[in-house]
C-alpha positions in Angstrom: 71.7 -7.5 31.5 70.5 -6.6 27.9 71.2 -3.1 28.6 74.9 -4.0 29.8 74.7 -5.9 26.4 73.5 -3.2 24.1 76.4 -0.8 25.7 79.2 -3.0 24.5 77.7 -3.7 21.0 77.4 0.0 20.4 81.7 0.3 21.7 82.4 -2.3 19.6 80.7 -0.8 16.5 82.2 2.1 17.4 85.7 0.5 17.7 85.3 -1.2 14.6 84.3 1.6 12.5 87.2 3.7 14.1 89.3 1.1 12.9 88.1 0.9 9.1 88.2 4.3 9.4 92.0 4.2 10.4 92.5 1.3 7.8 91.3 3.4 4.5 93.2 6.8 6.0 95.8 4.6 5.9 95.1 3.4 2.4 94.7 6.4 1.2 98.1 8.7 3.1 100.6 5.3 3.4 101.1 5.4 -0.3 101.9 9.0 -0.5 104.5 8.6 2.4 105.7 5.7 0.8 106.2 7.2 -2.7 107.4 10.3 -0.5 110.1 8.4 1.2 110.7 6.7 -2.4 111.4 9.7 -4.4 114.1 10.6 -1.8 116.2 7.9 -1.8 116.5 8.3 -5.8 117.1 11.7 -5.4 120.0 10.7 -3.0 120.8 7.8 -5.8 119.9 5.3 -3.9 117.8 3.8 -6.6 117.7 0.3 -5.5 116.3 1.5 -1.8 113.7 3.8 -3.8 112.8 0.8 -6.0 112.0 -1.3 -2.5 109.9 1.3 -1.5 107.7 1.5 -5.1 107.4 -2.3 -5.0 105.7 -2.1 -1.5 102.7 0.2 -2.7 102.3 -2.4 -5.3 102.2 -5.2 -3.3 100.6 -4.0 -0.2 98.0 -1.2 -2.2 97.5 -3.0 -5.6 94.2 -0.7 -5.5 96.1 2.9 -4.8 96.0 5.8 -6.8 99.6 5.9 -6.6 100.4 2.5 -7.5 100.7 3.0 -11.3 102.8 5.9 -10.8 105.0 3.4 -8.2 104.9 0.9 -10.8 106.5 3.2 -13.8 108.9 4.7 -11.4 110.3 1.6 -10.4 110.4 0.5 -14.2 112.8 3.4 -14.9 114.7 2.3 -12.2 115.5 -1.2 -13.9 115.5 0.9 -17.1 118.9 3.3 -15.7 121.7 1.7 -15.0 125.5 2.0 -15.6 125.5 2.7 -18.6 127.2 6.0 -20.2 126.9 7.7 -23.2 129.6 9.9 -24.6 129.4 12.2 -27.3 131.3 15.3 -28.6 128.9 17.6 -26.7 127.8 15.6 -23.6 129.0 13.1 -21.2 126.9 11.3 -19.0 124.6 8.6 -17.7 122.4 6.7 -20.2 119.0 5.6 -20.1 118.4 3.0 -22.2 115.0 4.0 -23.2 117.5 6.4 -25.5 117.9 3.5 -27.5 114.5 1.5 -27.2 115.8 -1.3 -25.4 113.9 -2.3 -22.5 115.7 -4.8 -20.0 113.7 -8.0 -18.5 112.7 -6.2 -15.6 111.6 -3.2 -16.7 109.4 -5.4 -19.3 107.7 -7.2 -16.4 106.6 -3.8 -15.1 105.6 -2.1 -18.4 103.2 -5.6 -19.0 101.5 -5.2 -15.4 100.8 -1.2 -16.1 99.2 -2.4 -19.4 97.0 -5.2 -18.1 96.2 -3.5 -14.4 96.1 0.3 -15.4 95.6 0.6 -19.0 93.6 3.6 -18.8 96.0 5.3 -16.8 98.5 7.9 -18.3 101.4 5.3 -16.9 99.4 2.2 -18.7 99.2 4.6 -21.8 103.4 4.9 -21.6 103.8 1.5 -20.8 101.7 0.5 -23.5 103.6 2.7 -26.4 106.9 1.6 -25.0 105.9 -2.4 -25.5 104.8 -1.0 -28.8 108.0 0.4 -29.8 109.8 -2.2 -28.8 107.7 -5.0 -30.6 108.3 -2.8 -33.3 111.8 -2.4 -33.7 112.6 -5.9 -32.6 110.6 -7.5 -35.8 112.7 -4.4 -37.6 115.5 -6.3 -35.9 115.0 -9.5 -37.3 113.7 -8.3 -41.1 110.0 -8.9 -40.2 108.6 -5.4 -41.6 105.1 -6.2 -42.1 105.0 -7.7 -38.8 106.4 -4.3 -37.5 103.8 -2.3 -39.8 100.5 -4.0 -38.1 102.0 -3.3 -34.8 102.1 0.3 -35.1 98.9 0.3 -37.2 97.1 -1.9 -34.4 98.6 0.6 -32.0 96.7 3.2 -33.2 93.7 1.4 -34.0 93.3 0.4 -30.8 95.4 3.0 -28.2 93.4 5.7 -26.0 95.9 8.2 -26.7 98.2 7.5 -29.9 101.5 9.2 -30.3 102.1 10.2 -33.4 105.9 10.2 -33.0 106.0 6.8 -32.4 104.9 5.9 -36.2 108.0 9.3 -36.8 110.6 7.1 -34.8 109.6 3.7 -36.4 110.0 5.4 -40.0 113.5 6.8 -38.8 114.5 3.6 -37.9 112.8 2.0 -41.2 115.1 4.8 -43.0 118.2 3.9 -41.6 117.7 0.4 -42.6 116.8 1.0 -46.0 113.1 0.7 -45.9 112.5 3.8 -47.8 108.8 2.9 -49.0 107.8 1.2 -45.9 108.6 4.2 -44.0 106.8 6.6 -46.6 103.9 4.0 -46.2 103.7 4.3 -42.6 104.0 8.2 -42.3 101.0 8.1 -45.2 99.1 5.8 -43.5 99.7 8.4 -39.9 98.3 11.2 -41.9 95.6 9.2 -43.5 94.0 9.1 -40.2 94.5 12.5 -38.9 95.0 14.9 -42.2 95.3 17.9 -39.8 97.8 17.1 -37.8 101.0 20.0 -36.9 104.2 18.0 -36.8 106.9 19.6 -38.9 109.0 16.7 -38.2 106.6 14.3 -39.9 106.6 16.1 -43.2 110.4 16.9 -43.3 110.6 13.3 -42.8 108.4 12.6 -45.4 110.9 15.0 -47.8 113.9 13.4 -46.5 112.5 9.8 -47.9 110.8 10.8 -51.1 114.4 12.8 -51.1 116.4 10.0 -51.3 113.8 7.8 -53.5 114.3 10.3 -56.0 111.4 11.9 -56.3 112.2 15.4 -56.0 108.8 16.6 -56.4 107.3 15.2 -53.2 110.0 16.0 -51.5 109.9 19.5 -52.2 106.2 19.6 -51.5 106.5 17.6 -48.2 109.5 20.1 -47.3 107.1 23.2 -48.2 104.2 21.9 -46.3 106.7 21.4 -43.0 107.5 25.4 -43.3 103.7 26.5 -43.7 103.0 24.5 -40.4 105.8 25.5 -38.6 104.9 28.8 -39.2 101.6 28.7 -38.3 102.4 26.8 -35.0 105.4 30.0 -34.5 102.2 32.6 -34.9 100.1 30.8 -32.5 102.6 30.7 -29.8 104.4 34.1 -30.7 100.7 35.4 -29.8 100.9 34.0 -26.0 104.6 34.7 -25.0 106.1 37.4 -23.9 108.5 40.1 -25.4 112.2 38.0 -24.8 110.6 34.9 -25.2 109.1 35.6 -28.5 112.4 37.0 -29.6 113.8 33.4 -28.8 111.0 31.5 -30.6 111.6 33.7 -33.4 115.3 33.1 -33.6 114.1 28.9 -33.6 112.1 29.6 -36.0 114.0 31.2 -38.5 116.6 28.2 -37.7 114.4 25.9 -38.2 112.8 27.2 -41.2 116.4 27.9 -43.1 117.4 24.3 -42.3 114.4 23.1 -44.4 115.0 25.4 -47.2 118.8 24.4 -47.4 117.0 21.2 -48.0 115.0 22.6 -50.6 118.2 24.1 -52.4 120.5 21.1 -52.7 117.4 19.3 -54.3 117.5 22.1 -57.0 120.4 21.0 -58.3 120.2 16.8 -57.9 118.3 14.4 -59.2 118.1 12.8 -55.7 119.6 13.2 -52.2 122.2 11.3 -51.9 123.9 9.6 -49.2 126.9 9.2 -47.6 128.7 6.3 -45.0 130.5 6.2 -41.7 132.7 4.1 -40.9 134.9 3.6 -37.5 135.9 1.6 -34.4 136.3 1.5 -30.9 138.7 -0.2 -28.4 140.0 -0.3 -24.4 143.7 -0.7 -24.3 143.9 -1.3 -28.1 141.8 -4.3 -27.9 138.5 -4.0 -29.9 135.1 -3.9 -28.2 132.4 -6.0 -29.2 128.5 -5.3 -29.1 128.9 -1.4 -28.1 125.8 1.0 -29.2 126.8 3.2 -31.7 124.9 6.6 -32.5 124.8 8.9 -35.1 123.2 11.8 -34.1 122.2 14.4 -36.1 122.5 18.4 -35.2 120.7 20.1 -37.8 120.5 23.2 -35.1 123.4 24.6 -33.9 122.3 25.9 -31.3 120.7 22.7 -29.4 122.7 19.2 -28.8 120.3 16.7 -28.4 121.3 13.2 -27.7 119.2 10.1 -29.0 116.4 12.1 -30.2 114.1 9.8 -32.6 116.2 10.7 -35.4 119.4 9.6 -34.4 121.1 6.5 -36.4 122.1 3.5 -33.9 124.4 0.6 -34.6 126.6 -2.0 -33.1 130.5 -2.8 -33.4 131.0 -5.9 -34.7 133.8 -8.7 -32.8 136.8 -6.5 -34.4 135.5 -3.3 -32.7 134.5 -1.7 -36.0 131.2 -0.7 -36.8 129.5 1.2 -40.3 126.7 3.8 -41.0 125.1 3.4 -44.4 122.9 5.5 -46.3 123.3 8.5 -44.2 121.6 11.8 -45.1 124.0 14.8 -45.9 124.3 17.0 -42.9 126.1 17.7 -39.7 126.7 14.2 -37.3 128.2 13.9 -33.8 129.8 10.5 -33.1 129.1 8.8 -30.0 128.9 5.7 -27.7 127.3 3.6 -25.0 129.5 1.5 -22.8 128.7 0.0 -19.3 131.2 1.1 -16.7 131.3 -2.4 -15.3 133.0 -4.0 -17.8 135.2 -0.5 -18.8 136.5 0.3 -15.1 137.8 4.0 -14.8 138.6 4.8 -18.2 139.0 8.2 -20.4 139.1 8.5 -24.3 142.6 9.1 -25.7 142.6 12.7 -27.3 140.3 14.3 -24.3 137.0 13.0 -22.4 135.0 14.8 -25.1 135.5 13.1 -28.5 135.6 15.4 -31.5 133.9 13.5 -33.4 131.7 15.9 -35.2 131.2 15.1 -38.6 129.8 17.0 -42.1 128.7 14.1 -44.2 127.8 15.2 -47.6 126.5 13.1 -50.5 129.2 10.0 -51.5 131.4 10.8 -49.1 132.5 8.6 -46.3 134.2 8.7 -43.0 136.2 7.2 -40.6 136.7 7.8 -37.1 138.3 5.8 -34.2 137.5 5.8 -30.5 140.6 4.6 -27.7 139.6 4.4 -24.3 142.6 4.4 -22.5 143.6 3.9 -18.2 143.2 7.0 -16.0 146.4 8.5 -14.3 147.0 7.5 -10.8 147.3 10.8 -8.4 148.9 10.4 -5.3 148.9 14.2 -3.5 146.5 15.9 -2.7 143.9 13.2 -2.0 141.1 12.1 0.4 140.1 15.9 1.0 144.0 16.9 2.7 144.0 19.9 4.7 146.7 22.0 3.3 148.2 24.5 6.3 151.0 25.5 3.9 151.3 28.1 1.3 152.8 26.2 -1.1 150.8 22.2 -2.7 153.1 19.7 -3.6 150.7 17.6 -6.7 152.3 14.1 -7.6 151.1 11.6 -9.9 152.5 8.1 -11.6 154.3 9.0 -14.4 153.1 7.7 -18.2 156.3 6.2 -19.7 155.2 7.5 -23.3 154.1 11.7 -21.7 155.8 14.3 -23.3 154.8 16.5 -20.8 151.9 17.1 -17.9 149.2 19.8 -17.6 147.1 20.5 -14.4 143.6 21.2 -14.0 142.0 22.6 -11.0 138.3 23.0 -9.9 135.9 24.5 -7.0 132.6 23.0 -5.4 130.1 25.3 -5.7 126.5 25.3 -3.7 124.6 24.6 -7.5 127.8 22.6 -9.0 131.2 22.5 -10.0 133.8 24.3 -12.3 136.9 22.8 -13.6 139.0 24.0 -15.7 142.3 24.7 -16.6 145.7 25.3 -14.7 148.1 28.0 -15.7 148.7 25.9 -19.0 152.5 25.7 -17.7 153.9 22.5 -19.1 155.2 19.9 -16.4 158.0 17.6 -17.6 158.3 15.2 -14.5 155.4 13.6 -12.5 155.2 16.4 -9.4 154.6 19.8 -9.5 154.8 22.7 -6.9 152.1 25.5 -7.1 152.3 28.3 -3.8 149.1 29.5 -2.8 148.8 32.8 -4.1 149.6 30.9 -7.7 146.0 29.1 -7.3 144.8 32.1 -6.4 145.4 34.1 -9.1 144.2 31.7 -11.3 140.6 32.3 -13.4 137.7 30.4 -11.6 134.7 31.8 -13.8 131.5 32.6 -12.0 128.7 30.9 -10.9 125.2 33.1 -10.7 121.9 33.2 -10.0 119.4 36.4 -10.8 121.0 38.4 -7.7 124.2 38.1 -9.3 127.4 36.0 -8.7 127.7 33.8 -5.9 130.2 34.8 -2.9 132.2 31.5 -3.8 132.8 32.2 -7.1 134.1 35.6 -6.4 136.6 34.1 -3.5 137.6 31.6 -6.4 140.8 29.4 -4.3 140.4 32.3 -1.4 137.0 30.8 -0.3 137.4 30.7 3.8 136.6 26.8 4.1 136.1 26.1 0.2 136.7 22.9 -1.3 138.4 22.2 -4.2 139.4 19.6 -6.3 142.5 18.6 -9.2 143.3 16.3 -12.0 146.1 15.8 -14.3 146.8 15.7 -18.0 149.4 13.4 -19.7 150.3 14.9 -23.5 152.1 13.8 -26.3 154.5 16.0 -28.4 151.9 17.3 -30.3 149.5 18.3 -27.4 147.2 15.2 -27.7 146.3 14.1 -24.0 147.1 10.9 -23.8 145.3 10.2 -20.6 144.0 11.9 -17.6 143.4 11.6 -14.1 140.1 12.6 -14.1 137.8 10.0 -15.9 134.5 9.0 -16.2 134.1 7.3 -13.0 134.9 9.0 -10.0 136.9 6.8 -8.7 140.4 8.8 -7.1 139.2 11.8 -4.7 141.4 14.8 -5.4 139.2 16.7 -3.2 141.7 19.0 -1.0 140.7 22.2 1.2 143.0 24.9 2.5 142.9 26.4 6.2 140.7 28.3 7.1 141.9 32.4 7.4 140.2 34.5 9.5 137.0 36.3 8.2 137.2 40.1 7.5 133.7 42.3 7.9 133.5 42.7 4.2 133.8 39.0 3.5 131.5 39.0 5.7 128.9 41.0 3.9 130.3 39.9 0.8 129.1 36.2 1.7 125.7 37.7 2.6 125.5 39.0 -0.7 125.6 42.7 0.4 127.6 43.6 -2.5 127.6 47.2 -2.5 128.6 47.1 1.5 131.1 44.7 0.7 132.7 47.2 -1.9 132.3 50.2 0.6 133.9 47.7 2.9 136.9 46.5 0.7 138.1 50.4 -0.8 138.2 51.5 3.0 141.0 48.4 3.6 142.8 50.0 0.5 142.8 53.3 1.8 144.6 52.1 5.1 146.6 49.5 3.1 146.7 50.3 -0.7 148.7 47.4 -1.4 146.4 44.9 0.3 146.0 42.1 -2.0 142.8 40.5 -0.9 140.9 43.5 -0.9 142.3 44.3 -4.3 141.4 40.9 -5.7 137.9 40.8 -4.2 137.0 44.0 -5.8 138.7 43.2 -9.3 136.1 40.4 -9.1 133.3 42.5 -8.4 134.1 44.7 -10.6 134.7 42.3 -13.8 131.1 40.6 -13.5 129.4 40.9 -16.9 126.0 41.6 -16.2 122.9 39.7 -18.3 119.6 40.2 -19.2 119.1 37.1 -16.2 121.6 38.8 -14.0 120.6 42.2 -14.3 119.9 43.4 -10.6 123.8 43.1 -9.9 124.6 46.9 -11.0 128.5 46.9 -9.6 130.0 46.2 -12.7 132.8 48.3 -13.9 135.6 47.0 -15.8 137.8 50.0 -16.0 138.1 49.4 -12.1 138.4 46.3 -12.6 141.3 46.4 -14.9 143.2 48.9 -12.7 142.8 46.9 -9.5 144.3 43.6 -11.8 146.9 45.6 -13.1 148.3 46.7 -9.3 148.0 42.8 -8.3 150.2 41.9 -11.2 152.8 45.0 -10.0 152.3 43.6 -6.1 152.6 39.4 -7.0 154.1 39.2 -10.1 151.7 36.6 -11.3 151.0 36.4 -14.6 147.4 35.0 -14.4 146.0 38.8 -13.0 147.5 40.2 -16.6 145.1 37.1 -18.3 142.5 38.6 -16.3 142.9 41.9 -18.2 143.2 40.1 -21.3 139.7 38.7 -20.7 138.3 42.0 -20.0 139.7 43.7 -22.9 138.7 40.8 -25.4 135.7 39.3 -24.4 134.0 42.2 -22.2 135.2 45.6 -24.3 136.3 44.3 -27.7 139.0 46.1 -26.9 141.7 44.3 -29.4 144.1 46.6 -29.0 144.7 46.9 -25.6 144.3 43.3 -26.0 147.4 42.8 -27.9 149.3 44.8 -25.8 148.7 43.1 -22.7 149.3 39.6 -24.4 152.8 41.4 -26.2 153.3 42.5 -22.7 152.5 38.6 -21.2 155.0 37.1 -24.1 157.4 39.2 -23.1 158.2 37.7 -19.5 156.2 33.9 -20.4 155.5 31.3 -22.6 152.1 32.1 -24.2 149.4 28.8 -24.0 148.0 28.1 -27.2 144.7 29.9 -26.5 146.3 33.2 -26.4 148.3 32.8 -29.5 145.1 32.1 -30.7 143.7 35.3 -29.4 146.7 37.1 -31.2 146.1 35.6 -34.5 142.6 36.8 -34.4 143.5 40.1 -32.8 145.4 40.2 -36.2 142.7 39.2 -38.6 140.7 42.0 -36.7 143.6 44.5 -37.9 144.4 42.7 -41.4 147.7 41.1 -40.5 146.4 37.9 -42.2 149.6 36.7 -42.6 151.3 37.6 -39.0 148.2 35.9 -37.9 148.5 32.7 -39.4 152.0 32.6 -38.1 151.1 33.2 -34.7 148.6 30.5 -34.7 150.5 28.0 -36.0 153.0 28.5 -33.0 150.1 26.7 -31.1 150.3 23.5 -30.2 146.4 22.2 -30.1 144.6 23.3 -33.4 142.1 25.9 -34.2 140.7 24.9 -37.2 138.0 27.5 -37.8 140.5 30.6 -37.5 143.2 28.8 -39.5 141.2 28.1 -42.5 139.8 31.3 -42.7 143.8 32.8 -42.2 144.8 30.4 -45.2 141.7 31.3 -47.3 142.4 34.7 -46.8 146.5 34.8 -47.3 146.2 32.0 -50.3 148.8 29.8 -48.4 146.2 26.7 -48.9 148.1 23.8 -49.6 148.5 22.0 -46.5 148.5 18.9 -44.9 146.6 17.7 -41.7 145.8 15.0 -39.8 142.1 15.7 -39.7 140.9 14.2 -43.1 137.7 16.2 -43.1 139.5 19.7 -42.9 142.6 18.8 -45.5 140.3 17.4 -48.0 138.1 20.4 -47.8 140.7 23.2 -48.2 142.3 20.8 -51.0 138.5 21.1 -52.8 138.8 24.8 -52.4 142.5 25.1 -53.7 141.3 23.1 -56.7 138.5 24.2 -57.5 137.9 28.1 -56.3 141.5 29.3 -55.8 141.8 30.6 -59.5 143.7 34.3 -60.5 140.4 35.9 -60.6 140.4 35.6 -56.8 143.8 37.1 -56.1 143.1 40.5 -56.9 140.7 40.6 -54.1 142.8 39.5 -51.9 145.7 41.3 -52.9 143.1 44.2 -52.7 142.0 43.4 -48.8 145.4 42.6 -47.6 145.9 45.1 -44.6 142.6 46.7 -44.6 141.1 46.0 -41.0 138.4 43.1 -41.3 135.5 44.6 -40.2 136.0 47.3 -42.7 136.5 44.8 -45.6 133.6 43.5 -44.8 131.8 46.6 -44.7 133.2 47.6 -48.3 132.3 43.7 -49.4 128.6 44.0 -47.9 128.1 46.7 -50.2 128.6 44.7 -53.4 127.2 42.4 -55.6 129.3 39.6 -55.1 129.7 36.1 -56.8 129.6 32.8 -54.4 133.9 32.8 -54.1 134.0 36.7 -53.0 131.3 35.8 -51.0 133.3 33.3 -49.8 135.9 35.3 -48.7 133.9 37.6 -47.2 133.0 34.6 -45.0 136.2 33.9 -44.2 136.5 37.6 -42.6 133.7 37.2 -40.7 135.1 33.4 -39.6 138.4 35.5 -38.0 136.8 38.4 -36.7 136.7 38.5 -33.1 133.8 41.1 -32.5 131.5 38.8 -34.5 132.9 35.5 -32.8 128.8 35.3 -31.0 127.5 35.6 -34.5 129.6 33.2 -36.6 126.8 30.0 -36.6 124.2 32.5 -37.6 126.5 34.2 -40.1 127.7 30.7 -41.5 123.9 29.7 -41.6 122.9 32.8 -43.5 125.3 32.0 -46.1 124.6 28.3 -46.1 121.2 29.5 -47.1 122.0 32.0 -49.8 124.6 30.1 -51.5 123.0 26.4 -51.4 120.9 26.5 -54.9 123.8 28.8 -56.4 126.7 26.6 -56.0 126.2 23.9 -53.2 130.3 22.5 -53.4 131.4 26.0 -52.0 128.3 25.7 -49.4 129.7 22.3 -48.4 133.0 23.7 -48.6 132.5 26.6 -46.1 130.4 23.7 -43.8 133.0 21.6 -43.3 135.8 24.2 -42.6 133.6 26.6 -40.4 131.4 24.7 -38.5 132.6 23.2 -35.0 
């Protein structure tokens, strides 16, 4: 009997131990397959199911190593919403951290990392974003010492401190007006650590002491932010490699000429001065209420960032309007926050990407206005239609006050989308009929990865079972769209596909990515059929790839091909959009203006041209020095270039002008008043017909005041062969000019930049 007894004891001890054994595994690998199964459904969007799944490891392993993480990633949840935030260089969802507002929900998770996991990197986040957010909310309320000791005790008492917290507290002290508290907070920041590296700090610093009027500190804070931005440059430049030091060195030098512009407008000022910003914003011309307003700054143009720490934040007031004091000089782009809920499926009058970019110099104030406006309602192609045809019938409500319609077409790609414009041919009544080998002629652009361009971007509309997609533009007289089918909300499905043609064995290959097989493939259908348009097309393609430093095992490119295979389309179809393609080639691939201009003399001869090629012309004839003939072309277009037609005015003298964009007119009045005098016109008189590259040769060589200068600039501005260089060009001169005569500096910003 005891022996029986002592057997089961020992299976139960077993059994038990088995089980505990079972239990932690469980403790330990449930979580993971729980964040696991998580992280998927956000990656699918289905946030709220992800956010289930987060809440369970909290509640079920409030011990797991996985729990903080759970915890943060379902506050980020409650912290995304649908919101979206529009700008002049992005579109798209907004997180509201962006703006340091955290919602109720995402509070109650940020408190339970801080009390449970403080020591965790999460708790650490958690903890600076309640910190923040105390902060700016006694900001809110005019309670500035309150927001002082929360920062201070912050970093008094925080495991980790981040220094840019006390950097985004003094922004938003700045913007406010709280010029010494924010000096005293960035002072007491580098009372504690006297060695730290942040550039930003000190420019910061140079900005407020800047505007106090103490020039001194300024420059000295300003100085300081160079030396240790070049010594953080020379310790990174020593652990990257060849093109990645050639990039660092190119943000460098942008960086570092931004701060010395600051140093030469302070050369001639007794302080920095400020400017304002005024403007409004409404849906269907009623004003919106309580709508986050930035002002963000882009002091490098070759980044767009959007709510960094520096960016100025307001709210419209009950009549939609909303105002920007005491902003620094520099460039701004306008945007706005609004919550799709309350908006519905709307687009901004004028295009969904505001142009809203603004210079704001010292005194000066400006004014823009943002309409949100109904999208157009599409009624064919919808609900991805099968088209067996070869012609699409498009139809649309009409807009009682359209002048005329545009259409816009676009392809699904495996890594995205691209759409972009139709043939630009104007439609006066709500339909429009486009046959099939019209969409496919039409320019798709490429999308590529290191092997080269992707099969589907080469088949553009020819894709065997591609699926595509459409939208429609409404347009005033003047070219403003109105309105547009395609908003922010994707709310009508234009998706449409076309039946599917029988594969040939080069498409074949060519879908394989066997490009040099698929080109063996395609000239041997040309030699039994020469006049085989697919096989022509597919190769024209091919051949027209620019190759790229990231690109640069594709080795098939070769545009003379190219442009010979595009030129016996045209004579086989007709279609004009094959003799665009050569255009493209010749201007953007070969610099080849002059064949160029033929082929868009030969286009105008047989179509309307859009207003991008008579822009192309009127460069085509500042590259030649037809200044004159240029300027006429370009004012033939309907949508406005202002970059090339200031330079084409500067240049001819034909200055006085009015526009509708304030900014531009008022800055090529300041020029015609004040650097438009006789001394100028022998220069130009002496440039007139001499090809602009040369002039600028023959300029480069002398020793030229600020207005010559000047006009050299505006040569460079219209010049097509140094259209990649123009910000760097326009910076150099910023930089050179600034201490000399800082009006023509802000001058040349305003009509050259964006």
């Amino acid at each position: 009997m005891k022996q029986y007894i002592r057997f089961k004891v020992k299976h139960v001890i077993t059994t038990i131990g088995a089980l505990l054994a079972i239990i932690m595994l469980g403790y330990i690998f449930l979580p993971s397959a729980l964040m696991a199964i998580g992280d998927n459904y956000r990656a699918k969007g289905e946030t709220e199911t992800a956010k289930v799944y987060y809440d369970r490891i909290s509640q079920y392993f409030p011990r797991s190593g996985k729990t903080a993480e759970a915890l943060e990633k379902a506050a980020d949840i409650t912290m995304n919403n649908n919101l979206l935030m529009i700008t002049p260089k992005s579109v798209g969802g907004f997180h509201s951290r962006m703006n340091r507002v955290v919602s109720e929900e995402a509070k109650t998770y940020y408190l339970e990392l801080a009390e449970r996991f403080p020591n965790t990197f999460q708790g650490q986040r958690a903890i600076t974003t309640l910190t923040t957010m105390d902060a700016l909310e006694s900001i809110s309320r005019n309670r500035i010492d309150d927001a002082l000791n929360t920062i201070k005790h912050y970093f008094e008492t925080h495991r980790w401190p981040d220094t840019y917290i006390a950097i985004d507290i003094a922004y938003t002290l700045r913007n406010n007006s709280y010029y010494t508290e924010a000096i005293d907070l960035l002072k007491y920041v580098l009372d504690r650590d006297n060695k730290a590296k942040i550039p930003d700090l000190h420019v910061l610093l140079g900005d407020l002491y800047a505007v106090s009027g103490d020039i001194e500190l300024a420059k000295v804070h300003y100085e300081h932010a160079i030396a240790v931005h070049t010594e953080i440059y020379e310790l990174d430049r020593n652990r990257q490699e060849h093109e990645a030091i050639r990039l660092e060195s190119r943000f460098y030098e942008e960086i570092t000429d931004s701060i010395q512009n600051k140093i030469a407008r302070l050369d001639n000022l007794d302080s920095l001065g400020v400017g304002i910003v005024t403007g409004s914003i409404n849906l269907h011309g009623k004003p919106l209420s309580d709508i986050q307003i930035m002002l963000q700054p882009y002091n490098d143009p070759h980044s767009f960032p959007v709510g960094s720490p520096d960016a100025l934040w307001t709210v419209s007031d009950n009549n939609g309007e909303f105002t920007f004091n005491n902003v620094t000089p520099g460039e701004y782009g306008l945007g706005f926050v609004v919550d799709l809920d309350v908006v519905g499926d709307v687009i901004l009058k004028g295009g969904a990407f505001p142009q809203s970019m603004l210079t704001v110099e010292t005194e000066g104030t400006y004014h823009w206005d943002f309409s949100l406006v109904d999208t157009l309602t599409v009624n064919y192609p919808i609900d991805s239609a099968v088209i067996e045809d070869d012609t699409i019938n498009f139809s649309w409500e009409p807009l009682a006050d359209a002048a005329y319609y545009t259409l816009r077409f676009g392809i699904y790609f495996d890594n995205g989308t691209s759409f972009g414009q139709g043939p630009l041919e104007k439609h006066y009544a709500n339909q429009a009929t486009v046959t099939m080998d019209d969409l496919i002629s039409f320019q798709t652009g490429y999308s590529f990865d290191k092997q080269g361009p992707t099969p589907e971007s080469l088949f553009g509309y020819a894709m065997p079972g591609g699926k595509y997609f459409w939208g429609v533009d409404a347009h005033a007289e003047d070219g403003t769209i109105l309105t547009s089918s395609r908003g922010y909300v994707a709310s009508q499905n234009t998706d449409f596909t076309i039946s599917n043609r029988e594969l040939l064995e080069a498409d074949k290959l060519l879908l394989n990515r066997e490009y040099g097989k698929a080109i063996v493939a395609y000239e041997k259908l040309l030699e039994e059929s020469p006049n085989y348009s697919h096989a022509l097309r597919m190769l024209a393609k091919i051949y027209s790839f620019e190759t790229s430093a990231y690109t640069e095992s594709f080795n098939f490119t070769d545009f003379d091909k190219a442009i010979e295979y595009y030129e016996r389309l045209y004579k086989i179809t007709g279609h004009t959009g094959y003799l665009d393609s050569i255009i493209s080639i010749y201007y953007y691939s070969l610099d080849d203006f002059s064949n160029a201009y033929d082929t868009l003399k030969r286009l105008a001869a047989i179509a309307s041209l859009n207003d991008w090629q008579h822009m192309q012309i009127a460069s085509i004839e500042g590259h030649f020095g037809n200044y004159e003939h240029g300027l006429g072309q370009l004012l033939k277009a309907e949508s406005k270039y202002y970059k090339t037609e200031a330079a084409l005015r500067i240049l001819t003298g034909i200055t006085n002008v009015a526009d509708k964009d304030h900014r531009w007119n008022t800055a090529m009045l300041d020029y015609r008043n004040n650097y438009q005098p006789e001394a100028i016109e022998g220069l130009l008189q002496d440039i007139a017909g001499t090809p602009a590259l040369e002039a600028i040769d023959f300029l480069s060589r002398q020793d030229l005041t600020p207005n010559e200068a000047f006009i050299k600039l505006s040569m460079q501005m219209v010049e097509p062969a140094l259209r990649k260089e123009q910000n760097d060009i326009l910076s150099a001169f910023e930089a050179q000019y600034s201490a000399i005569d800082s009006k023509l500096v802000q001058i040349a910003n305003r009509l050259y930049k964006h």
